[in-house]
N, C-alpha and C positions, 0 to 999 in steps of 0.2 A: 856383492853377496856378503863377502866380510863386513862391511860398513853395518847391513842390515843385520847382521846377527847381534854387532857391537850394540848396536840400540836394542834389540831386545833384549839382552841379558842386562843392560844397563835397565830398563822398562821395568823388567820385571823384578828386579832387586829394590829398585827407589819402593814400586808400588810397595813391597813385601815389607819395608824399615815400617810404614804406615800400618801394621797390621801384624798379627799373632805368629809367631817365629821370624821373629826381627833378627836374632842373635845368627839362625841359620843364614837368611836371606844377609844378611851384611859378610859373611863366610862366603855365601856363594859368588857377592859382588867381588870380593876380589879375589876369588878362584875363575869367573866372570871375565873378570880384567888380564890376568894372564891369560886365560885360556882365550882371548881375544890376540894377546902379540904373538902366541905360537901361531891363532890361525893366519895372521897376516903372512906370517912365513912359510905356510903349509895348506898353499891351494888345493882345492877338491876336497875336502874334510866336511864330511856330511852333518846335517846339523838333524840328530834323531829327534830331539821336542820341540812339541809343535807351538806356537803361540800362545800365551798365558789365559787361560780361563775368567770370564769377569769372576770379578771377586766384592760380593758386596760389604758394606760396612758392618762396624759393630752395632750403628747406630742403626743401619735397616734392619739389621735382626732381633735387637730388641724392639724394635716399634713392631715388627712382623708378629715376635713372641706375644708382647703387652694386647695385642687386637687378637688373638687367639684366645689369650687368655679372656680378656677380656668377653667374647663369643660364647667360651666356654659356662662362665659363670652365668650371661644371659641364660642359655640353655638349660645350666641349672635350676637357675630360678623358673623359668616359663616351664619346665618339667613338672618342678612341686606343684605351681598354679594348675598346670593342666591333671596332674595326679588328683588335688582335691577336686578340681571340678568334674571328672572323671567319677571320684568317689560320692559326691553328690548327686552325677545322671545318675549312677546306679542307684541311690534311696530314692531315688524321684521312679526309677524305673519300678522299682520293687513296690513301688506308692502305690504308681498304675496298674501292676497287677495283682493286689489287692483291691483296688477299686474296681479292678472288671470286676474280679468274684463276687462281691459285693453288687457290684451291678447285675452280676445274673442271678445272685440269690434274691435281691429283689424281683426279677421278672418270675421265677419260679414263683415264688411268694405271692404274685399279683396272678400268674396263671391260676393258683390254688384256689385264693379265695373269688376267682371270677367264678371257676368252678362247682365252690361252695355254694354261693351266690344263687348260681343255675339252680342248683339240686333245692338248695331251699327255695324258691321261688315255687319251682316245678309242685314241691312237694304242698306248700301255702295255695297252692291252685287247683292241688286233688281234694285238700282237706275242707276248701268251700265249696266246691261241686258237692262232695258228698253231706258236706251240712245244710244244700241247695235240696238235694234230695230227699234227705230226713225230713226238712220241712214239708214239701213234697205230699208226702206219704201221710206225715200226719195231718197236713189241712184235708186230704182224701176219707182218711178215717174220720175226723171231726165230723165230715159232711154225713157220713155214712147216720154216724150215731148221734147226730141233730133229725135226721131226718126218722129215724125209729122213735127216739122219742116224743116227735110232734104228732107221727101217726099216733102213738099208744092213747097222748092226751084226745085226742081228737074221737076215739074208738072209747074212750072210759074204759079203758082195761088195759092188762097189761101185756093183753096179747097183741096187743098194736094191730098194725100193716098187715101182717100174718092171717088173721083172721079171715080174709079175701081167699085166701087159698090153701088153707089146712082146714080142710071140713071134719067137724067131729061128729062121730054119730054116737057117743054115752058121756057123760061128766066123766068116767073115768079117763075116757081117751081125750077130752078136753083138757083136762088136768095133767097129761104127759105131756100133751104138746104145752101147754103155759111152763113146764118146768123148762121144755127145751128152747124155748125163745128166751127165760132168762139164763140158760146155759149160753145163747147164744148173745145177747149183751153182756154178761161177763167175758165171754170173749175179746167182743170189739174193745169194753174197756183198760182189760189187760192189753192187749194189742196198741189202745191209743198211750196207755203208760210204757210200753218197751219203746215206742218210738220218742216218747220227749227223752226216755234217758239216752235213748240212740243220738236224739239230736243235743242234750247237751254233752255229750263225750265227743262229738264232731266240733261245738263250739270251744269244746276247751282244746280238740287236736287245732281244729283253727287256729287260735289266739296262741299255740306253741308253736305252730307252724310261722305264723308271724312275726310272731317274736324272732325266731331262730333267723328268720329272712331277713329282720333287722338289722342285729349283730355281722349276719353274712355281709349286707350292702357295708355297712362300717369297717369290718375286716377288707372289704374289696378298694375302698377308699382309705384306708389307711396303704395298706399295698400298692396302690396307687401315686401316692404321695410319697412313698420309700422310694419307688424306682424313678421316680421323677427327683427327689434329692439324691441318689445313688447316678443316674445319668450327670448332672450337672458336677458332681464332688468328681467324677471320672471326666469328663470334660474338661477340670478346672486342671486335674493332677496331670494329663495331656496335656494343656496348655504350658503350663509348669516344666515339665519333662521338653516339651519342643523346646522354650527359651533355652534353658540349660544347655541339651544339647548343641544350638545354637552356638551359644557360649564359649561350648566347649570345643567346637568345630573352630569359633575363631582362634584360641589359644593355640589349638591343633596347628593351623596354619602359618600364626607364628612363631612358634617355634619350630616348623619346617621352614620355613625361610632361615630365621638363626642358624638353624642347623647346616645350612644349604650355607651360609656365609663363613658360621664357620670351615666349614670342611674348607672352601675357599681358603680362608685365613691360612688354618693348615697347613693346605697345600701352599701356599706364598713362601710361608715360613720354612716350607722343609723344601721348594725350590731354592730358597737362599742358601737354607744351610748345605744341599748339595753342589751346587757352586763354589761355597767356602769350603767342600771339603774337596770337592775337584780341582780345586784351584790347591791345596795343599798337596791334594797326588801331584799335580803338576810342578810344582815348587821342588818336591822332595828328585824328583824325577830330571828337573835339570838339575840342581846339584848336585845327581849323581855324574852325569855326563860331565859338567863342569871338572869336578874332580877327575873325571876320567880322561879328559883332553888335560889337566893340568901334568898327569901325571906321564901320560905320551909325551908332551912338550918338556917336561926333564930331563926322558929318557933322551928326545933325540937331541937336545941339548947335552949331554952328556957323550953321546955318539955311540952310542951302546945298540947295538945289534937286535938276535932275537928275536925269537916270534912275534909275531903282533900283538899288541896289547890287546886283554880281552874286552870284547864291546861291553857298551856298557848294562849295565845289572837291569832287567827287565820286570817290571811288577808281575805278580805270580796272577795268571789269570784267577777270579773270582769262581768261588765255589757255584756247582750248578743248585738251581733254587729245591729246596727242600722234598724230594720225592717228585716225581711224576703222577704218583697216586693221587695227591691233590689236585693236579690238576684232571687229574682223570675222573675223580668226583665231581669237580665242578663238573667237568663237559657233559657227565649223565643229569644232575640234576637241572643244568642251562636244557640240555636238551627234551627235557618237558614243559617248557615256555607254554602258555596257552592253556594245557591239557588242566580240562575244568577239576574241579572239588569236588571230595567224595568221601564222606566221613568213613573213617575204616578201611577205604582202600589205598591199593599199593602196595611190592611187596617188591624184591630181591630181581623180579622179570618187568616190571612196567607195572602200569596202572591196573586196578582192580573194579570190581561193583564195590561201592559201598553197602554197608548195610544200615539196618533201620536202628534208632535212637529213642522214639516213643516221643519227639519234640522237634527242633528246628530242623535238624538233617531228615527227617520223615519229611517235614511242609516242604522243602527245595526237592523231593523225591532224590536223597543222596543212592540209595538203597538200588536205585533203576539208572544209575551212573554211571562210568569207568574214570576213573580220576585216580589222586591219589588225596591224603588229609597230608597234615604236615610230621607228623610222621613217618609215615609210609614213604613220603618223599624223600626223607632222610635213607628210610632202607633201602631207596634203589639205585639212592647217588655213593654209599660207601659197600652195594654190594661186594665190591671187589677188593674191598679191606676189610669190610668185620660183621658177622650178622647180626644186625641189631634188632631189637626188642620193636612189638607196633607197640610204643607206648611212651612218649615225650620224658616220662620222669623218669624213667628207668634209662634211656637214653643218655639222658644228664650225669648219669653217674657210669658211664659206657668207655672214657676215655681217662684224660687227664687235663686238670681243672688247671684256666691260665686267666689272670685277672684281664680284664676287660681293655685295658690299660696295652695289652701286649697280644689283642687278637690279631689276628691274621687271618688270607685266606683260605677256606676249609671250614674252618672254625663253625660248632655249630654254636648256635645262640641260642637262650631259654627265656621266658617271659612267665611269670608269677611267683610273686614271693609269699601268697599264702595257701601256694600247692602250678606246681607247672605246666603249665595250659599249652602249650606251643613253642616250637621250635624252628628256626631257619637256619641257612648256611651264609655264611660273611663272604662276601667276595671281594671284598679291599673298597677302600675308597670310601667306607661309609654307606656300602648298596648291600643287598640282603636279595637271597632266593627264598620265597617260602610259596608252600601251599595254603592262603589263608582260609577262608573259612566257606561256609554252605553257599552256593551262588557266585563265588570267587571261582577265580582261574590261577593257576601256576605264574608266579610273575617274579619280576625285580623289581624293589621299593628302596629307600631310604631306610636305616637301620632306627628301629622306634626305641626308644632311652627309659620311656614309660611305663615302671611295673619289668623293666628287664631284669636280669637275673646280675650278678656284680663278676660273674668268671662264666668264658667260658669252656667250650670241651672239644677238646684237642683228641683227635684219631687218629694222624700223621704226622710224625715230628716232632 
C-alpha cells in the first residue's frame, strides 16, 4: 500500500512539472517524498485523495479553443448570408403580394368590362329590333298611301277608293267629304314622316349602340390580356420566391449543422478545461494532505504528544445553483411541450383561446384554440416570480439586460431588431423553449442567432 501511494504522489508531481503550477507541484514532490518515509514508518495512514484526474494538454486546449472559434466565425458568416437571403424572401414575398393584388385587380377589371360588354351588346340588340320595327311600320304605311293614291288616279278624282262608299247626296256634302279624305292623306303623310324620323333616330341609337359594343368588346380584350400578363408576372414572382426560399432553407440548414458542431466544439473545449480545472482541485487538494502528513511526521519525529493533528482542510462544498425559481420556471414552461399555438393566448393559469387578428392567426382559426403565443408562454412559466406584460417588447424590458455572451438558463431571449416579434426561454446548451407561431406547437429547438436580439433578460439572479 505504501509502495502504491509512493508512485502516485511520485505520478502526479512528474505529470504536474509538465503543466501550469509547476512551482507548487515540484513543492508538493518533496512534501510527496517525506510524507512517503513517515508513511513507511506509520502503517494504517489513510491516503484521503483519490487518484489524479486526466489532465489534458495546453496543446488540446488550444486546438479545442481554435475549432470553436473557428465554428464560431462559420456561424457568423452563414448568419449574415442567411440574414440577407432572409431579407431578400421577404422582398420576393412582398413582390408576390403585390402581384396577387394585381392579379385580382385585373380579374375584377376583366369581370367589369365582360359585364359592360353584356349590357352593350344587350342594349345594340334592342336598338336594331326597334329600328327592324320602324321599318316595319313605315313599309305598312307606304303601302297604305301607294295604294290611295293609284285608286285616286284610277277614279280621276281626288276622292279615290272612298267614292265606293261615302254616297253624297248635294255637291255640298260631296265637297265635305273630298275635304276629309284630303284631311285624311295628310294624315297618312304626316304619319309616314314621324316614322322615317322615328327610324333614323333608331339608326343613329343603332350605330351608338354599336359603336359603344365595340369599345365594350376592346375594353373586355384588353382586360383580358392584363389578367393573363398579371397571372404569369404572379406565376413568375412565385417561382422566384420558391427558389429563394429554397435558398434560404439550404443556408438555414447549414448553419444548423455549424451550429450543432459548434455547440460540439464547445462542449470538447469546456470538457477539457473542466478536467484541467479538476485536475488543479485535485493537485491543490493533495498538497494539502501532503503538507499535512509532513507536518504529523515532524511532530512524531519530535516525540511531541497532543491532540491529533487536524485532518486535513476539506474544499468548501459549492454554492447551490442560483434559485430554485429557475428552475421552477423551466418545469412550467417544459411542462406545456405540445400544447398547440394560439395568438393571444396564455396567461398566469395555463393556456388560453386565442383571439382573432384579421390575418394569419384568423386563417389557422387561433381564435377557436387553447394554446398559449410566445408570450403568454413566457407569463405562465415566471408566474411565480413576476407578472408579466402579454406583450414580447415590453417583456424585454421586464428584467435585467446580460449580453448574450453570458446567457444562462431562465434567460429569456428576444428576436427583432427593427421592433420585437418573439421571445423564448434558454435552457442551457444552446436549446430554447418557445411557443412559435400559428399552426405550431409548444416545443424545444436550437437557439436561432438570426435577427436575435445582442442581451438577454434575466428575472432570477
Amino acid at each position: 500500500m505504501r509502495t502504491s501511494v509512493g508512485r502516485t504522489v511520485q505520478s502526479s508531481a512528474s505529470q504536474s512539472t509538465a503543466r501550469p503550477g509547476g512551482k507548487r507541484s515540484r513543492r508538493g514532490l518533496a512534501a510527496g517524498a517525506f510524507a512517503l518515509a513517515v508513511l513507511v514508518g506509520a502503517p494504517g495512514t489513510a491516503i484521503a485523495v483519490p487518484p489524479p484526474p486526466p489532465n489534458p494538454s495546453d496543446a488540446e486546449l488550444e486546438s479545442g479553443r481554435a475549432e470553436a472559434s473557428e465554428k464560431a466565425g462559420e456561424v457568423g458568416r452563414l448568419t449574415s448570408r442567411l440574414a440577407d437571403a432572409d431579407a431578400k424572401l421577404t422582398t420576393l414575398r412582398n413582390r408576390v403580394e403585390r402581384k396577387l393584388e394585381e392579379a385580382n385587380k385585373a380579374r375584377v377589371d376583366l369581370q367589369r368590362a365582360r359585364a359592360a360588354a353584356d349590357t352593350a351588346e344587350s342594349r345594340a340588340e334592342s336598338a336594331r329590333t326597334e329600328v327592324r320595327t320602324a321599318s316595319g311600320a313605315i313599309r305598312n304605311a307606304r303601302q297604305v298611301l301607294d295604294r290611295f293614291v293609284a285608286a285616286s288616279h284610277r277614279q280621276g278624282t281626288t276622292i279615290g277608293s272612298l267614292s265606293a262608299y261615302l254616297g253624297a247626296d248635294s255637291p255640298k256634302d260631296l265637297l265635305a267629304r273630298e275635304q276629309l279624305l284630303g284631311a285624311v292623306g295628310d294624315s297618312e303623310l304626316d304619319a309616314l314622316g314621324s316614322m322615317k324620323r322615328a327610324q333614323v333616330r333608331k339608326s343613329n341609337k343603332e350605330a351608338a349602340a354599336r359603336q359603344a359594343l365595340e369599345k365594350a368588346r376592346e375594353k373586355r380584350a384588353e382586360a383580358a390580356q392584363a389578367k393573363t400578363a398579371a397571372q404569369q408576372a404572379q406565376q413568375a414572382a412565385v417561382a422566384a420566391r420558391s427558389r429563394q426560399a429554397s435558398r434560404a432553407e439550404e443556408l438555414r440548414t447549414e448553419k444548423n449543422t455549424v451550429e450543432q458542431q459548434l455547440r460540439e466544439a464547445r462542449a470538447h473545449v469546456g470538457g477539457l478545461e473542466g478536467q484541467r480545472e479538476q485536475y488543479r482541485e485535485w493537485l491543490a487538494e493533495k498538497e494539502a494532505e501532503e503538507e499535512a502528513q509532513a507536518q504529523q511526521a515532524a511532530a512524531a519525529a519530535s516525540g511531541g504528544g497532543g491532540s491529533a493533528p487536524a485532518p486535513p482542510a476539506q474544499q468548501a462544498p459549492s454554492s447551490a445553483p442560483a434559485g430554485a425559481s429557475v428552475e421552477a420556471a423551466v418545469q412550467r414552461a417544459m411542462s406545456q411541450l405540445g400544447v398547440q399555438y394560439a395568438w393571444g393566448g396564455g396567461n398566469a393559469h395555463g393556456p388560453t383561446y386565442g383571439i382573432r387578428d384579421g390575418g394569419v392567426a384568423d386563417a389557422h382559426g387561433d381564435y377557436a384554440k387553447i394554446g398559449f403565443d410566445c408570450s403568454g408562454l413566457m407569463i405562465y412559466a415566471f408566474a411565480g416570480v413576476q407578472a408579466l406584460p402579454h406583450y414580447s417588447g415590453y417583456q424585454y424590458d421586464a428584467g435585467r439586460k446580460v449580453p448574450l455572451s453570458q446567457m444562462r438558463r431562465g434567460d429569456m431571449l428576444f428576436w427583432g431588431n427593427g421592433g420585437i416579434h418573439h421571445v423564448a426561454m434558454y435552457l442551457g446548451n444552446g436549446q430554447m423553449i418557445e411557443a412559435p407561431y400559428s399552426g405550431g406547437h409548444v416545443r424545444v429547438v436550437p437557439v436561432r442567432y438570426g435577427d436575435i436580439l445582442p442581451y438577454a433578460t434575466r428575472l432570477i439572479g
